[in-house]
Biotite code that builds the C-alpha atoms (Angstrom):
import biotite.structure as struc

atoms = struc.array([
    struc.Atom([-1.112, 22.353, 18.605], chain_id="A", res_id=1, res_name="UNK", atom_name="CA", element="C"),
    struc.Atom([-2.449, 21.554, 22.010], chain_id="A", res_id=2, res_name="UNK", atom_name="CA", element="C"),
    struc.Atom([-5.565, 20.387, 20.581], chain_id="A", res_id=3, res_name="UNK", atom_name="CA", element="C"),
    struc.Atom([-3.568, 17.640, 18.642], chain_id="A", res_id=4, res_name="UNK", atom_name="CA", element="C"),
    struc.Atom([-1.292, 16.893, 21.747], chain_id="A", res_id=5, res_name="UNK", atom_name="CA", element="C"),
    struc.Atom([-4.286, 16.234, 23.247], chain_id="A", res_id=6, res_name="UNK", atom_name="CA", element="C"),
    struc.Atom([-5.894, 14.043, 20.506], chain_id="A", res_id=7, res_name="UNK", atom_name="CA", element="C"),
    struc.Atom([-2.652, 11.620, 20.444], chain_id="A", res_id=8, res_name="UNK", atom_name="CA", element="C"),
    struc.Atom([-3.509, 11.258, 24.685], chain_id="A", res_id=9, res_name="UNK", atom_name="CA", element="C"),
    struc.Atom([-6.827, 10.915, 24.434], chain_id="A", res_id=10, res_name="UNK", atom_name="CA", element="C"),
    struc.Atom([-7.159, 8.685, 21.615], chain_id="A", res_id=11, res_name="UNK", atom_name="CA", element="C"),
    struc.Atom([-4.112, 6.885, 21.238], chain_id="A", res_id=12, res_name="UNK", atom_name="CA", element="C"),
    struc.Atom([-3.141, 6.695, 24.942], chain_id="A", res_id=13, res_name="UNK", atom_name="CA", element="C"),
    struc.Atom([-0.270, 8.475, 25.137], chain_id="A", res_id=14, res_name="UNK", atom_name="CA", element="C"),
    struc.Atom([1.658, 10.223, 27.841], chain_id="A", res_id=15, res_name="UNK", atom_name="CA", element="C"),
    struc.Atom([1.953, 14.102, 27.762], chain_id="A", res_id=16, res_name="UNK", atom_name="CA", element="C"),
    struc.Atom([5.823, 13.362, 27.465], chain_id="A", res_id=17, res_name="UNK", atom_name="CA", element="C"),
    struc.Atom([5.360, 10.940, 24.510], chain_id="A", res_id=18, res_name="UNK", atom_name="CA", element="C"),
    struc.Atom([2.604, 12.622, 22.553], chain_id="A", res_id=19, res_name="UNK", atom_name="CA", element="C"),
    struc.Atom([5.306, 15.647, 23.314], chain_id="A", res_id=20, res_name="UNK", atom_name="CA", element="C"),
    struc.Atom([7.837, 13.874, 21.246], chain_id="A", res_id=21, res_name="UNK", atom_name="CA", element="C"),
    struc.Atom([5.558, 13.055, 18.722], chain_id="A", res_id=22, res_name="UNK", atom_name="CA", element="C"),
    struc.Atom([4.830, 16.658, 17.790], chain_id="A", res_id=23, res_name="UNK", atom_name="CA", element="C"),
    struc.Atom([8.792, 17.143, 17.637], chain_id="A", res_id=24, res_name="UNK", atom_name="CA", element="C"),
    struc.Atom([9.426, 14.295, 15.316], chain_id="A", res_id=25, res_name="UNK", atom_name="CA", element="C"),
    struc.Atom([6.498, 15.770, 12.851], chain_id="A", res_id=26, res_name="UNK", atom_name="CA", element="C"),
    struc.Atom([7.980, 19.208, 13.207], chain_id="A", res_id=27, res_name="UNK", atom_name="CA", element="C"),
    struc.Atom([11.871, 18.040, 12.177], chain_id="A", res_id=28, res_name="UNK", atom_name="CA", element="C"),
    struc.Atom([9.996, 15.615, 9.984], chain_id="A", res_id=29, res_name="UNK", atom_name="CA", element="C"),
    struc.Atom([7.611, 17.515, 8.230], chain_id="A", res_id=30, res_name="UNK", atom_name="CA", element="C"),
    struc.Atom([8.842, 17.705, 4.642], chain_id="A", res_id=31, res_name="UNK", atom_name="CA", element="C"),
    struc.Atom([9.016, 13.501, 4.390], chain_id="A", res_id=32, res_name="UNK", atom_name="CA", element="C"),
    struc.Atom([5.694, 12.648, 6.523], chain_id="A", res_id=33, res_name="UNK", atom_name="CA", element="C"),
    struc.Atom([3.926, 12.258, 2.819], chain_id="A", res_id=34, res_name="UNK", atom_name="CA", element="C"),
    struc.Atom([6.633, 10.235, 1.029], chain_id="A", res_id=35, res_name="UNK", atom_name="CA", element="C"),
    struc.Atom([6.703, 7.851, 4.219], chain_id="A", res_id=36, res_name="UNK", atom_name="CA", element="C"),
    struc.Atom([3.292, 7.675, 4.584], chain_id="A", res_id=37, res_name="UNK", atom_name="CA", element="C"),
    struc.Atom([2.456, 7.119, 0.501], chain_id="A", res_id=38, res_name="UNK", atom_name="CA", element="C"),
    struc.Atom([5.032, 4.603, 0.325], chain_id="A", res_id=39, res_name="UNK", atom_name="CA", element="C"),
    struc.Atom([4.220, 2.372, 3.672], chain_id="A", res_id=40, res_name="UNK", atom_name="CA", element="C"),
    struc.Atom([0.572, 2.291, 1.949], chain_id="A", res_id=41, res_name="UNK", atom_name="CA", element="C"),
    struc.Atom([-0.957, 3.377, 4.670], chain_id="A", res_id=42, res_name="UNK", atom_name="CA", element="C"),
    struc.Atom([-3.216, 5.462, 2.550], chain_id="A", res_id=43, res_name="UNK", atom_name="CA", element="C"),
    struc.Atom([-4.491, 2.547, 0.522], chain_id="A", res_id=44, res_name="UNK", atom_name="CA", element="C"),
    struc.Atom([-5.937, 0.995, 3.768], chain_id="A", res_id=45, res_name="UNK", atom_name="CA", element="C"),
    struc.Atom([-7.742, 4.499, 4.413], chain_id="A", res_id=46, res_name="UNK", atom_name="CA", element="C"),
    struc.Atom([-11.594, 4.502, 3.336], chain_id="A", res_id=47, res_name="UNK", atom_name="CA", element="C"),
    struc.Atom([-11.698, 6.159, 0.283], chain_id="A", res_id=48, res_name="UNK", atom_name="CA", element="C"),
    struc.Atom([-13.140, 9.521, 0.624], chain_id="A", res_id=49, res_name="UNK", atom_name="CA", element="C"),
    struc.Atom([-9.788, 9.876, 3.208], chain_id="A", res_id=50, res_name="UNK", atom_name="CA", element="C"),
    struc.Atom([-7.701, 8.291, 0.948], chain_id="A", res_id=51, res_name="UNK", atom_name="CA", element="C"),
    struc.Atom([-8.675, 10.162, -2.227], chain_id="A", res_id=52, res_name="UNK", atom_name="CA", element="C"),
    struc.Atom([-7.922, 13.209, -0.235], chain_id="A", res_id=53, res_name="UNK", atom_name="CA", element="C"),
    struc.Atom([-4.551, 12.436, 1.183], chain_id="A", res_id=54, res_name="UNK", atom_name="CA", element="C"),
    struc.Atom([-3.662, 11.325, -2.157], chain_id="A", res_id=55, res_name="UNK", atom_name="CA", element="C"),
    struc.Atom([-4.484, 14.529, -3.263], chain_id="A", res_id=56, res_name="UNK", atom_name="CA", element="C"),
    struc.Atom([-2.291, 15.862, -0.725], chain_id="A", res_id=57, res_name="UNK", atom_name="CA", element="C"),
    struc.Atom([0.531, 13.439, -1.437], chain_id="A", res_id=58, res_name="UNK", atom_name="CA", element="C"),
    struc.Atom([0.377, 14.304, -5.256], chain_id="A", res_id=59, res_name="UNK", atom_name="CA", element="C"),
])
């Protein structure tokens, strides 16, 4: 998990208190991360090889 904190600070700029409360939020929100992100189309902007596989993923 640290290794992911430290991902969203490093490469997204975030603050140890923000990156923080973006673990919590994917932890509570877990079971509707792949419905949100399948239906904002996020993974249809994804190159493919990432997108086939999150589709695979997202069923």
């Amino acid at each position: 998990m640290e290794e992911f904190i430290e991902g969203l600070m490093t490469k997204c700029g975030l603050s140890a208190e923000q990156a923080d409360k973006v673990v919590e939020y994917v932890k509570d929100n877990a079971d509707k991360i792949p419905e949100l992100v399948k239906s904002s189309g996020v993974a249809d902007m994804l190159p493919d090889s990432i997108g086939d596989k999150l589709g695979g993923l997202l069923g």
